[in-house]
Residue, then its C-alpha position, 0 to 999 in steps of 0.5 A: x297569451x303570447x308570453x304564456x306560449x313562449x314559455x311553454x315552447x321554451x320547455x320543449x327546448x333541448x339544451x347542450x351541456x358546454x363546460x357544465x352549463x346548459x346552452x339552447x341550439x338554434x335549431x331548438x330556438x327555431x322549433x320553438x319560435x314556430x310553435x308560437x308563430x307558424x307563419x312568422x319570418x326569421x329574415x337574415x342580411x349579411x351587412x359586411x363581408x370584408x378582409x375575412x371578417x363577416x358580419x350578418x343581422x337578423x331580424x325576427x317577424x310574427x304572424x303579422x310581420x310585425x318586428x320582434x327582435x333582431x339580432x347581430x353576429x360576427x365572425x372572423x374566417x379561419x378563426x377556428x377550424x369549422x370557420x376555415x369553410x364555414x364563416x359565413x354560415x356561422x355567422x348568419x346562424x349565431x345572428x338568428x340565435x340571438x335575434x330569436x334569443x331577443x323574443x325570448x325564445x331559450x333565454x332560460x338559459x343563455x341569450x347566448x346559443x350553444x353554436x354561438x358559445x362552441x365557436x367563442x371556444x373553439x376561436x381561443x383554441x390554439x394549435x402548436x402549429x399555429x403558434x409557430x407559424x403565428x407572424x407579429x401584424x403590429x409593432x416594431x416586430x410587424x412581420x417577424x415570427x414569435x421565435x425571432x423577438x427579443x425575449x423582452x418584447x415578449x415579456x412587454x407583450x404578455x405584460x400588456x395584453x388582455x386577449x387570451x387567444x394571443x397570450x396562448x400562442x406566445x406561450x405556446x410559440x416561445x415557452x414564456x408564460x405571463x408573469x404571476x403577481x409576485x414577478x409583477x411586483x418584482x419587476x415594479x420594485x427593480x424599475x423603482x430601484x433602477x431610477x431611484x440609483x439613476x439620481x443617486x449616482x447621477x447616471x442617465x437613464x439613455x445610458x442604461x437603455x443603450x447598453x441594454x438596447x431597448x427603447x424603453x426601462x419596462x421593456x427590459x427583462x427582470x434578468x435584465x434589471x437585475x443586472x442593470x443594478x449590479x452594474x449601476x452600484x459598480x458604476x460600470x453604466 
């Protein structure tokens, strides 16, 4: 009967709309889990707090402290505003919504809790502020603010990443914004034509990346590019 009574419980949740979908509260999860086991245990341990990143688990126990499910969180400190104070807090919430989310408690909706979700949101929010003051932790730039890289190394940047949050602070910090398909294209048809007249006129491809000082042909600008043909059909590289 316990399914029976999970499902009647889970009626009883109350959901929060989040960018039109409807999410379930850990605390309607919690509710709902001691309608079905008043004397069951929600037992919480944080398995690593290290270099501002903390990560917690959660394992979920019946009446009989039998196991029902377990659930992991993690989360990252000043990630978003609420995290700024509350990381640890967090986290060990989002781990019991999806532990109680395995035993099937608000997953009519989402596995996912609205706490889990609001925070997802919140962490790929990013303020002017921040972006201005966002210093590089990688690369040949390691340690220089967003407006002191080489417009190039930004469009390489934009071009490679797949994380959102890093694309809106180079947007916001520097006014590049990731090339659309068309620029894309573009940029693929100028590098072929680039090597194409390398062999043509017989010039070393190190020649080009030195006038133009970059390491690589990828990293330079569609501007760039543009004018490195002018200056290979003039044989002025």
């Amino acid at each position: 009967m316990k399914y029976l009574d999970i499902a009647i419980a889970n009626e009883t949740i109350k959901t929060t709309d989040i960018k039109g979908k409807e999410y379930a509260e850990v605390n309607q999860r919690i509710k709902a889990f001691r309608m079905v086991y008043p004397q069951g245990t929600i037992q919480t341990q944080m398995i690593s707090n290290e270099n501002g990143v903390c990560m917690f688990q959660a394992r979920i126990y019946d009446d009989f402290n039998r196991l029902l499910g377990t659930g992991t969180a993690y989360e990252k400190e000043d990630s978003s505003f609420i995290n700024k104070t509350s990381y640890i807090e967090n986290c060990e919430t989002s781990a019991v919504g999806r532990a109680l989310g395995m035993c099937g408690f608000g997953i009519d909706v989402s596995v996912a809790s609205a706490e889990e979700v609001q925070n997802a949101i919140q962490n790929q929010e990013v303020t002017k502020e921040e972006a201005d003051n966002y210093v590089l932790p990688f690369g040949k730039h390691k340690g220089k603010k967003l407006n002191e890289v080489p417009k190039e190394y930004i469009e390489w940047m934009l071009g490679n990443s797949t994380d959102e949050r890093m694309i809106k602070i180079i947007e916001l910090a520097t006014g590049i914004k990731i090339p659309s398909e068309e620029e894309q294209d573009e940029r693929i048809n100028l590098l072929d034509a680039i090597q194409k007249l390398a062999i043509e006129k017989e010039i070393d491809l190190e020649e080009i990346k030195t006038k133009f000082k970059v390491d690589s042909l990828t990293d330079m600008t569609t501007e760039q590019m543009k004018k490195c043909i002018v200056a290979m059909n003039k044989k002025e590289v």
